[in-house]
N, CA, C and O atoms as a DFTB+ gen file, in Angstrom:
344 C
 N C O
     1  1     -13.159      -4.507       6.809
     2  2     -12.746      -3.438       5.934
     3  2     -12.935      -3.887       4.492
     4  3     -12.603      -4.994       4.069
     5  1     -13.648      -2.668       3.598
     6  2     -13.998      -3.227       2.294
     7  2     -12.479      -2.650       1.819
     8  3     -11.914      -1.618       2.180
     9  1     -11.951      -3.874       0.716
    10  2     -10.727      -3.218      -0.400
    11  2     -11.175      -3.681      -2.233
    12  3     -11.535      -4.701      -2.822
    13  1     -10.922      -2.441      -2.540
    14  2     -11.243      -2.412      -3.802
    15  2     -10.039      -1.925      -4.378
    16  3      -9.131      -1.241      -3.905
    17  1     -10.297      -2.616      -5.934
    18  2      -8.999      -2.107      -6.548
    19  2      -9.332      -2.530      -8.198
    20  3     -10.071      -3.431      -8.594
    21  1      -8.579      -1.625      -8.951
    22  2      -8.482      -1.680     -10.506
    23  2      -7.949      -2.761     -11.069
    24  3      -6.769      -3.086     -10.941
    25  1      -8.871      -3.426     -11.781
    26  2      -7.798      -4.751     -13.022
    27  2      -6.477      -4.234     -13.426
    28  3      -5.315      -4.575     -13.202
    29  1      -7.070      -3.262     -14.121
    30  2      -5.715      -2.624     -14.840
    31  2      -4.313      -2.119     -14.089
    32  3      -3.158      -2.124     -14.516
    33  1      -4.805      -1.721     -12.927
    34  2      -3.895      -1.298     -12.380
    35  2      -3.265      -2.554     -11.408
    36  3      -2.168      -2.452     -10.860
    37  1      -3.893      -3.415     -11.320
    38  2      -3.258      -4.809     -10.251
    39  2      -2.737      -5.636     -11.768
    40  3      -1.831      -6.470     -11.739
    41  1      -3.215      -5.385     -12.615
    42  2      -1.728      -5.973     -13.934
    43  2      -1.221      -5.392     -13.792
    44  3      -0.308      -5.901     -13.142
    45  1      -0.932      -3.830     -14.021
    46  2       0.104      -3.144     -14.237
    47  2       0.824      -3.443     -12.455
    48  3       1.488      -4.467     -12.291
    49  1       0.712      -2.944     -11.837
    50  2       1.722      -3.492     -10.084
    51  2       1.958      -4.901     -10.455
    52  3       3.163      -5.146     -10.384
    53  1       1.191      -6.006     -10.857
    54  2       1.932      -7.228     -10.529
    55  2       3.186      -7.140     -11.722
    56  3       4.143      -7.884     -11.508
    57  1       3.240      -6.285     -12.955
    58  2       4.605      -6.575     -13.755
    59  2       5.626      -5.855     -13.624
    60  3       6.713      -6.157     -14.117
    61  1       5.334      -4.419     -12.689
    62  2       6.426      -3.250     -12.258
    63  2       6.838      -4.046     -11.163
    64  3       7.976      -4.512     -11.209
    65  1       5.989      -4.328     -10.016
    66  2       6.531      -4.561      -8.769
    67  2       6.370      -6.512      -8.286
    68  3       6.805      -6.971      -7.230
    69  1       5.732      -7.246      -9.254
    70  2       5.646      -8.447      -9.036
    71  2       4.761      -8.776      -7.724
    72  3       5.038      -9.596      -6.850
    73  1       3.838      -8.091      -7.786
    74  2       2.787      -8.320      -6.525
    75  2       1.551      -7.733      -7.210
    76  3       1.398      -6.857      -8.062
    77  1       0.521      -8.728      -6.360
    78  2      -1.170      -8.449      -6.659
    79  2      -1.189      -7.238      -6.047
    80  3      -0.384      -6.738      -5.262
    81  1      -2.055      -6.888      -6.433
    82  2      -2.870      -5.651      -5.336
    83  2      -3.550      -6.300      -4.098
    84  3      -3.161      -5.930      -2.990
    85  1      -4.643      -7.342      -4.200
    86  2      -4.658      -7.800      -3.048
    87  2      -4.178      -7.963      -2.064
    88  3      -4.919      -8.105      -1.091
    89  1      -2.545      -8.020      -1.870
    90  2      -1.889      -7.835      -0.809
    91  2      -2.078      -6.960       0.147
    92  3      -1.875      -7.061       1.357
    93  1      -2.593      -5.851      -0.660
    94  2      -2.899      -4.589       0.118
    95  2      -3.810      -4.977       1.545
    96  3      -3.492      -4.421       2.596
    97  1      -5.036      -6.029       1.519
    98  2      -5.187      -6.395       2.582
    99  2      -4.383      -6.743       3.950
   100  3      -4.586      -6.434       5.124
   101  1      -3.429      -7.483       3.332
   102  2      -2.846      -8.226       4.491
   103  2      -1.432      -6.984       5.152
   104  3      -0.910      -7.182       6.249
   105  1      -1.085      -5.959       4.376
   106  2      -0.288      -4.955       4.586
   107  2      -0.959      -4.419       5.737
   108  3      -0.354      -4.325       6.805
   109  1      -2.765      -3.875       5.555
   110  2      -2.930      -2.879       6.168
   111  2      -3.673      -3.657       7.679
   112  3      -4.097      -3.115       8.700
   113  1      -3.614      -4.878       7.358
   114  2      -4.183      -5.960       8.474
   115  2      -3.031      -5.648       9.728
   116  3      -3.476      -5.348      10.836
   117  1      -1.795      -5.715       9.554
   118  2      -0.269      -5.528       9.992
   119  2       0.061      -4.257       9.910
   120  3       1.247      -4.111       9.613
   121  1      -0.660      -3.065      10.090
   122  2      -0.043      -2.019       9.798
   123  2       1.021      -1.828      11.049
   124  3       0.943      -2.255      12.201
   125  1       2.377      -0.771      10.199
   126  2       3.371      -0.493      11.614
   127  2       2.920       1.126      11.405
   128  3       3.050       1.773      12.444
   129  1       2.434       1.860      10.297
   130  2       2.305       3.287      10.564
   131  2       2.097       3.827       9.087
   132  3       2.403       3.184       8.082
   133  1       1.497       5.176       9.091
   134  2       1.104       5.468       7.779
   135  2       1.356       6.953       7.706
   136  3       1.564       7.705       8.658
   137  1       1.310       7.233       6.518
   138  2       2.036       8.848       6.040
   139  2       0.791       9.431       5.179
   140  3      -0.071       8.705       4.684
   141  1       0.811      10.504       5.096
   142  2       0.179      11.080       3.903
   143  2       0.958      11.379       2.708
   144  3       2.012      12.002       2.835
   145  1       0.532      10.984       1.506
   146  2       1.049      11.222       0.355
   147  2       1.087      13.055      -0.192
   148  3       0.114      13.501      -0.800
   149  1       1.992      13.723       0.037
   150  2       1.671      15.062      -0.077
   151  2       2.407      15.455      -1.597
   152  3       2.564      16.582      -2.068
   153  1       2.782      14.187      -2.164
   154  2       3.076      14.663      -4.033
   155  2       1.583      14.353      -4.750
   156  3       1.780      14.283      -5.963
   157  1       0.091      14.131      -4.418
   158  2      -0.831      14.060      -4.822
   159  2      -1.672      14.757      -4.293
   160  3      -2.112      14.459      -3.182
   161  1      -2.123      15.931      -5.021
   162  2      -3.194      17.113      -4.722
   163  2      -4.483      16.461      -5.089
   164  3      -5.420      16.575      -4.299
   165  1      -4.668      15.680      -6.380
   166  2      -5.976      15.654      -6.960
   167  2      -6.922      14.691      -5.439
   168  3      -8.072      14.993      -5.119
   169  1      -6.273      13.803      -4.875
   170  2      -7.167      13.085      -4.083
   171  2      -6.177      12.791      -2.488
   172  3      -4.973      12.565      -2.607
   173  1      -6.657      12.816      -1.435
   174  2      -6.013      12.199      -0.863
   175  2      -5.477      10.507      -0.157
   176  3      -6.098       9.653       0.475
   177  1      -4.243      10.586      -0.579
   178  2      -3.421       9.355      -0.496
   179  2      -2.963       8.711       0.694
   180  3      -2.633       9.508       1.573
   181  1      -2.869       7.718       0.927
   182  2      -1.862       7.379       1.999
   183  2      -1.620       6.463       1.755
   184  3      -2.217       5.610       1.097
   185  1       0.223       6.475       2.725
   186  2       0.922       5.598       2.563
   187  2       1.100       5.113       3.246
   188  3       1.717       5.663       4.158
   189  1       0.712       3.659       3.395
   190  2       0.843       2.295       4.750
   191  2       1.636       1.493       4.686
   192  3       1.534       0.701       3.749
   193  1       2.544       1.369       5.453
   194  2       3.577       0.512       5.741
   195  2       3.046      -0.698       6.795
   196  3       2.462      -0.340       7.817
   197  1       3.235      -1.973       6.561
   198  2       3.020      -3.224       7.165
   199  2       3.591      -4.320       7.012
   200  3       4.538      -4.346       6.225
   201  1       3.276      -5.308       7.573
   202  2       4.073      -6.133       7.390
   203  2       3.619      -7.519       6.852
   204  3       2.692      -8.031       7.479
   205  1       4.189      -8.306       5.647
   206  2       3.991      -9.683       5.499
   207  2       4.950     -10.434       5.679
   208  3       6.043     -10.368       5.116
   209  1       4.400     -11.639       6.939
   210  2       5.482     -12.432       6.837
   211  2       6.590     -11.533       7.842
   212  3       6.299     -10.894       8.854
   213  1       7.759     -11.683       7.299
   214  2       9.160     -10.498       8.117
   215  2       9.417      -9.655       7.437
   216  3      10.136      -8.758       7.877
   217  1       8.966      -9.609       6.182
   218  2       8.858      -8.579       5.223
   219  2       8.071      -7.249       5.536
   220  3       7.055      -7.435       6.206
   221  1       8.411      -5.593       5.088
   222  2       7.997      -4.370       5.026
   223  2       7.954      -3.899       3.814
   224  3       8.870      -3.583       3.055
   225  1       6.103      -3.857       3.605
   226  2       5.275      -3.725       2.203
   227  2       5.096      -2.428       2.550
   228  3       5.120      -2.142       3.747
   229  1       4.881      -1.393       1.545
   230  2       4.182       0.016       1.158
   231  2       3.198      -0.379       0.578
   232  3       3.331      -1.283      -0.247
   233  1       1.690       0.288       0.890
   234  2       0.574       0.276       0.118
   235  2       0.828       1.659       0.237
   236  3       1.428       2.246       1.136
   237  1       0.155       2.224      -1.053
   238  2      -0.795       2.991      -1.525
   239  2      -2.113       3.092      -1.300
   240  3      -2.771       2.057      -1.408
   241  1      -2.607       4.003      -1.037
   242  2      -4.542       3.679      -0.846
   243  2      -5.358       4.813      -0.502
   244  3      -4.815       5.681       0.182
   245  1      -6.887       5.019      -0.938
   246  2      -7.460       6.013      -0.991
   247  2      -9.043       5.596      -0.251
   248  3      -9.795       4.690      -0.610
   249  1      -9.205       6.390       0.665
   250  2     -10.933       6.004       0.636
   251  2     -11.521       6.380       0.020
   252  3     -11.423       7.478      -0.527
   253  1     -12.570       5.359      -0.133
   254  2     -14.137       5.850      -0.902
   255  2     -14.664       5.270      -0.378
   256  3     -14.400       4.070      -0.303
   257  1     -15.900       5.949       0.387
   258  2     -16.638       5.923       1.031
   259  2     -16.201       4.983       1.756
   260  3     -15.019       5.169       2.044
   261  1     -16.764       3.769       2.308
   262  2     -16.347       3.077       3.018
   263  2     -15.076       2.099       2.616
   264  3     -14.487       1.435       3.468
   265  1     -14.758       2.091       1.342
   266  2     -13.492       1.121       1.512
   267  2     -12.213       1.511       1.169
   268  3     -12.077       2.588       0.588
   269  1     -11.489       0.998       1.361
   270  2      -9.888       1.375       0.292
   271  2      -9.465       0.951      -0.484
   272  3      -9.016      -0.189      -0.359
   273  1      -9.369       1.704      -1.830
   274  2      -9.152       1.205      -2.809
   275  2      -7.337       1.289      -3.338
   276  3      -6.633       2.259      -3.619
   277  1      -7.150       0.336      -3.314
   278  2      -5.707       0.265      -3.128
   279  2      -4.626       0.568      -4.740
   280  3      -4.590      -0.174      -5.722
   281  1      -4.144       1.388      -4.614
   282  2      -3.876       2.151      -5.792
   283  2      -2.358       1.776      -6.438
   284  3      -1.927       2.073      -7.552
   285  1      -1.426       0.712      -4.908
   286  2       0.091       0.689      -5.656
   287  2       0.195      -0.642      -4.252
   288  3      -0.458      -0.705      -3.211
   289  1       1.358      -1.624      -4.818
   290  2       1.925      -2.332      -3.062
   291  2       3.134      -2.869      -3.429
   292  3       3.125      -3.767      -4.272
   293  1       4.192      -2.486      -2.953
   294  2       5.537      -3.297      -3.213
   295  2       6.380      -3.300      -1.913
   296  3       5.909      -3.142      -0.787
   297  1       7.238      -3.431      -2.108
   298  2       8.403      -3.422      -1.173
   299  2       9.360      -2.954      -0.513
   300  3      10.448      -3.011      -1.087
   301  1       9.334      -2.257       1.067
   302  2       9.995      -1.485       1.291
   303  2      10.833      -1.318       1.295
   304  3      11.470      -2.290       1.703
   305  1      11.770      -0.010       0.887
   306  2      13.124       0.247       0.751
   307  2      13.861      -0.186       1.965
   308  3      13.289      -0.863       2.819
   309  1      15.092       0.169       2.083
   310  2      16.395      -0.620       3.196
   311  2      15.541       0.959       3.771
   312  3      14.945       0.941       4.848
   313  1      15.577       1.940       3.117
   314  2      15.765       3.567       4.428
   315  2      14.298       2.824       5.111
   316  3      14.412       2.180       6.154
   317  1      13.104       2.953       4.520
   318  2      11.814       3.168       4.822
   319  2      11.881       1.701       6.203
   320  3      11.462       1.719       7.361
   321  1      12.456       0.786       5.561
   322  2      12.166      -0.250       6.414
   323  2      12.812       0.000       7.986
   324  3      12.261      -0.147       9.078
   325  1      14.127       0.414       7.669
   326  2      14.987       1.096       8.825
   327  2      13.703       2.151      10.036
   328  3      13.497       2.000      11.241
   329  1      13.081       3.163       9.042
   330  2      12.002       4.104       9.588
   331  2      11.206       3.431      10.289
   332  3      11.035       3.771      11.460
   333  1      10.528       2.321       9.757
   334  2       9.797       2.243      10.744
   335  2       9.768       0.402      11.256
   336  3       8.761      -0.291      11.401
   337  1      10.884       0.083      11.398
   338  2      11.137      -1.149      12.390
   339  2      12.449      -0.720      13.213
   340  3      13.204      -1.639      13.532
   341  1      12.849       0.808      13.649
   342  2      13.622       0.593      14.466
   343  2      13.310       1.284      15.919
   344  3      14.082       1.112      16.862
């Protein structure tokens, strides 16, 4: 799987949320399940939940053409994590 992603935007996630974007690999390597983002009309989004480690990451991510370009990755909430590890 190709992953692509913005400079600007993997500075901006690593100082909001203290994580690379690269992670986004290893999230969607571990996926437990994914949503569609339905607060974004202009493109479609999704949202992947996986796992690093014992930890439950949210990516963000969009295809183009063949890869995903990973748009957000932090850390799942207590609800979200509850959703989908129980």
């Amino acid at each position: 799987m190709d992953i692509e992603y913005d400079s600007t935007k993997d500075r901006a996630n690593r100082a909001k949320h203290g994580l690379p974007l690269a992670l986004g690999r290893i999230v969607l390597e571990n996926l437990v399940g994914e949503d569609l983002d339905v607060d974004h009309t202009d493109e479609e989004r999704i949202v992947a939940f996986g796992m690093v480690g014992i930890r439950l990451f949210v990516c963000v991510y969009t295809l183009r053409g063949s890869a995903c370009r990973i748009i957000s990755i932090r850390r799942a909430t207590k609800a979200e994590a509850e959703r989908w590890l129980s």
